[in-house]
C-alpha positions in Angstrom: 22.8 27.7 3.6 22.3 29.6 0.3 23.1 28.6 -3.1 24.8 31.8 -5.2 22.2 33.3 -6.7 19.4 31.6 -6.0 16.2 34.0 -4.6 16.1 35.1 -1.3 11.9 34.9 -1.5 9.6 32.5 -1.3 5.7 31.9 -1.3 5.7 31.5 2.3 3.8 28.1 1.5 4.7 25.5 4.6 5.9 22.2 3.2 3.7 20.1 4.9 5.5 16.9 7.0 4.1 13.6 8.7 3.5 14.4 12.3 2.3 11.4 14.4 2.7 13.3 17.9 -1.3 13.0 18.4 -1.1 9.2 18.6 -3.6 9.3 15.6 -3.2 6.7 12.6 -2.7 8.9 9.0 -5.3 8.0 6.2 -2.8 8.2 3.0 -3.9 7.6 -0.8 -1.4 5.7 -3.1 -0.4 7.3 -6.5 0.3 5.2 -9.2 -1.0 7.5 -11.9 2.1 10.2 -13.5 -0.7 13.2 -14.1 -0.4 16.0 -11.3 -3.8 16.2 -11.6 -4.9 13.0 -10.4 -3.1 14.3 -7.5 -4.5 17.6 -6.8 -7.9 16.1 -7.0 -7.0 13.6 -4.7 -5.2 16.2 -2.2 -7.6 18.4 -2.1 -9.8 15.8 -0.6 -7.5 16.1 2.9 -5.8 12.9 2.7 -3.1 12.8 5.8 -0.7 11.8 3.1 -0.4 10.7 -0.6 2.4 8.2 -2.0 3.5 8.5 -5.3 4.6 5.2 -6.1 8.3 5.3 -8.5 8.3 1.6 -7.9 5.4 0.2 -9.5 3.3 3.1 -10.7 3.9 5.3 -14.1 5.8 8.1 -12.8 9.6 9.0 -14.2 12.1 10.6 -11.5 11.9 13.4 -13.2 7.9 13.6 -13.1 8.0 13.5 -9.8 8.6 16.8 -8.3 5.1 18.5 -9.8 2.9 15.7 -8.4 5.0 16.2 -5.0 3.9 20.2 -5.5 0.5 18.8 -6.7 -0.3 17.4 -3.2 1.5 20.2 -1.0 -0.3 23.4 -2.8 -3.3 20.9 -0.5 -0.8 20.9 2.8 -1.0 17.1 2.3 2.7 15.7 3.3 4.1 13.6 0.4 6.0 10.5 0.1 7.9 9.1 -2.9 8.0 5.1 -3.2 12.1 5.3 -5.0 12.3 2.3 -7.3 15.7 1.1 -5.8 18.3 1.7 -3.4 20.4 4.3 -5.8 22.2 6.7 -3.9 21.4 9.3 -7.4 17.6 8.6 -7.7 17.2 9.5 -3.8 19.2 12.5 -4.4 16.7 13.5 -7.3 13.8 13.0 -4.8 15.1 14.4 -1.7 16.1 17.5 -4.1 12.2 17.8 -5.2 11.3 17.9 -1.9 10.0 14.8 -1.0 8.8 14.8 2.6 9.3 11.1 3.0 11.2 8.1 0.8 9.8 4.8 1.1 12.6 2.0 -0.2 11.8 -0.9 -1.2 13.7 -4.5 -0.1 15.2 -3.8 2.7 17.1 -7.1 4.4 19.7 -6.1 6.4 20.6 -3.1 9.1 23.5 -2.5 6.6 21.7 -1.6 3.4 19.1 0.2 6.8 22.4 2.4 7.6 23.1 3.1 4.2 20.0 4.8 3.0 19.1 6.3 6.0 22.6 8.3 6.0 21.1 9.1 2.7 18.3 11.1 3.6 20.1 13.1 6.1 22.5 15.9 5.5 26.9 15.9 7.4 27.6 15.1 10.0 24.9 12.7 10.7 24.3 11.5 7.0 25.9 11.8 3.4 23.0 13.6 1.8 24.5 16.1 -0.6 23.0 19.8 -0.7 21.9 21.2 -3.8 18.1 21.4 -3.9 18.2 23.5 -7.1 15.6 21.7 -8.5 12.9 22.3 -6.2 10.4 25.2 -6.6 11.2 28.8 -5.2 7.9 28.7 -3.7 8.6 26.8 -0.6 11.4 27.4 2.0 14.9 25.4 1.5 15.6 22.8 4.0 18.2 23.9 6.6 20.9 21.4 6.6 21.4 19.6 9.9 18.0 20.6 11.4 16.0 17.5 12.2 12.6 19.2 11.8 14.0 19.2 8.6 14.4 15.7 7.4 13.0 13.7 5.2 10.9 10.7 6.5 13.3 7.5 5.9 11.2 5.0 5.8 12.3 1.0 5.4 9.9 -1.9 3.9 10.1 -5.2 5.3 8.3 -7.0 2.4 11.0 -10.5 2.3 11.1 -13.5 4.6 15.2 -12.2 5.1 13.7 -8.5 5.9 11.1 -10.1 8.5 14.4 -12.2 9.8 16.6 -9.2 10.4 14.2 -6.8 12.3 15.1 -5.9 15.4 18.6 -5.2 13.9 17.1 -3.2 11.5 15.1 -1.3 13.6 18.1 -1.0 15.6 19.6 1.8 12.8 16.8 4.1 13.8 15.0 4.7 10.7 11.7 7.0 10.8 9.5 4.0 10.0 8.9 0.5 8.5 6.3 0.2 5.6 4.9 -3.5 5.3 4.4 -4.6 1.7 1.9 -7.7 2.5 1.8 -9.0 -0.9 5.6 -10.0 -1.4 6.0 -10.7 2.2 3.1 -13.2 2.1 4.3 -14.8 -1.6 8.1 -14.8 0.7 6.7 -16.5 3.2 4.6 -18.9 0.8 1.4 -17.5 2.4 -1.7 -15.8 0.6 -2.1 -12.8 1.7 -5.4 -13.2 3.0 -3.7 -15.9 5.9 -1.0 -13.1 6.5 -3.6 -10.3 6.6 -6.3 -12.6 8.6 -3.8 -13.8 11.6 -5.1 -11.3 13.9 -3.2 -10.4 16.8 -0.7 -13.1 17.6 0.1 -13.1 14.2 3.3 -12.1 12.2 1.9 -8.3 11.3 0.9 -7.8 15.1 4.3 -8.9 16.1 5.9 -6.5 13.6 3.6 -3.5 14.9 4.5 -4.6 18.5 8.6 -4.7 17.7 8.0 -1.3 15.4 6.6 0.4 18.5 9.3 -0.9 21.3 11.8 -0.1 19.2 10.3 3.8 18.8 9.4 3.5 15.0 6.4 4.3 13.7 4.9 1.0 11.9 2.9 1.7 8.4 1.3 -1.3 5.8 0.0 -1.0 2.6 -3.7 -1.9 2.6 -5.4 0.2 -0.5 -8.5 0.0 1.1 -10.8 0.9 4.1 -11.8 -2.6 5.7 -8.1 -3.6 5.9 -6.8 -0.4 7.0 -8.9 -0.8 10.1 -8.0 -4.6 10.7 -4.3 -3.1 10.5 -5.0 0.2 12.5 -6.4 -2.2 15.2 -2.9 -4.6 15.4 -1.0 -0.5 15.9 -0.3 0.1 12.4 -0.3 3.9 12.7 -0.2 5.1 8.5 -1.5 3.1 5.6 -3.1 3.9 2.0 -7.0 3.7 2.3 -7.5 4.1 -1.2 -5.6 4.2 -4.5 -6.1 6.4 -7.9 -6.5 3.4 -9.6 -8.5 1.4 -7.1 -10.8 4.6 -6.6 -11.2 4.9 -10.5 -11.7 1.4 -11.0 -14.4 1.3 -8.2 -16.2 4.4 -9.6 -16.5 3.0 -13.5 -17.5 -0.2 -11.8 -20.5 1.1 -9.8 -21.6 3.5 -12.4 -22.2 0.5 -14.9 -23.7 -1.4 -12.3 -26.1 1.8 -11.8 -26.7 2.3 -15.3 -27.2 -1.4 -16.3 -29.8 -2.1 -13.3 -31.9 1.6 -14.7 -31.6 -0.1 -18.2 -33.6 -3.0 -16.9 -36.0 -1.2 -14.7 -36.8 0.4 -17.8 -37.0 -2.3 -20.0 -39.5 -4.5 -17.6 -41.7 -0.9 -17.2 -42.0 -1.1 -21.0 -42.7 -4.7 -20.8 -45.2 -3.8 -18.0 -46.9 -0.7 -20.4 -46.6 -2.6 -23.6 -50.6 -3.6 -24.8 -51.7 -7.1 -24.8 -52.5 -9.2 -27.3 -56.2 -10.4 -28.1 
């Protein structure tokens, strides 16, 4: 479908999508930061994915389409946390050419049906075309192909959300994305007992239900040791690392590194200084 007078070129860039055919888990990095260059540095690190995070991180809607071309200039598939559930926002992000939407909240196979009609253009959805706001550089999506799609991907992050499932997972979204924080504070658990349960515990059963059901099953874990406790109860994509936790962990170690040098110095001085008589 083509927009009147909009180019018939493009780059001939790919735009890169989630593929978990291999049966391999994807190594993502979370975005919380609104500069696309915190992005491209990231990316260009080969990160399976990156999340830029419209919920909780610093990033306008209308930010968000240069750190989406940030990360696919790397052929890194992106993902857009949306802040909400409104129908406009998710058009804005779709448009930019998001390769996945992660919503937030969701608690019932209604509110499931509703956005994942969203992300998919007539007959099967109501996505609206008009991706006029995406760059000229990569291909328009053809409406109505499913290699086409955007990822639609639902977080179970309530007790209600954890109650309704299987009748969630019933509307056939692309995945499920745990948030383990607010389900634990839901549940009235830390999130170390959620995260420590091992598997007969509530994330293993969510993995297990996720995979019967043919959905892919994804957890937010920011970092490497949890990643592999979840990749080892079948959660197949999480964040290993985030901008801020990376930067944070950086600064940290090089203070530690130059503090400890300023010591060794400071006891060889003590050790070279002359003795008094």
């Amino acid at each position: 479908m083509k927009i009147h007078g909009e180019s018939e070129h493009h780059a001939g860039l790919p735009t890169p999508h989630l593929n978990f055919d291999d049966g391999q888990t994807r190594h993502g990095v979370w975005i919380s930061f609104r500069d696309p260059a915190v992005v491209d540095i990231l990316s260009a690190e080969s990160f399976d994915w990156v999340c830029i995070d419209g919920q909780h991180g610093a990033a306008e809607i209308h930010e968000v389409q240069p750190l989406i071309e940030a990360a696919h200039l790397f052929s890194v598939p992106s993902l857009v946390r949306v802040p909400g559930h409104d129908m406009g926002t998710i058009g804005r992000v779709l448009d930019a050419g998001a390769g996945g939407i992660i919503f937030p909240t969701v608690e019932d196979a209604a509110t499931a049906e509703s956005l994942i009609s969203a992300c998919r253009f007539p007959p099967r959805g109501k996505r609206s075309y008009g991706p006029t706001r995406r760059s000229p550089r990569y291909p328009k999506t053809v409406p109505g192909n499913p290699l086409d799609d955007t990822w639609c991907i639902l977080m179970i992050e309530t007790a209600a959300g954890l109650a309704k499932l299987d009748e969630i997972l019933a509307t056939g979204p692309d995945a499920v994305f745990v948030g383990p924080y607010d389900l634990s504070l839901s549940l009235g658990m830390t999130l170390e007992g959620l995260t420590g349960q091992g598997p007969d515990g509530i994330l293993a059963d969510i993995a297990r239900r996720c995979h019967a059901a043919g959905v892919v099953p994804g957890i937010y874990t920011g970092e490497l040791s949890l990643s592999r406790k979840m990749a080892d109860l079948g959660f197949r994509f999480m964040p290993v690392a985030s901008d801020t936790g990376l930067l944070a962990v950086a600064a940290r170690n090089a203070v530690s590194a130059a503090n400890a040098a300023s010591a060794a110095n400071a006891a060889s001085a003590v050790g070279l200084a002359p003795q008094n008589a």
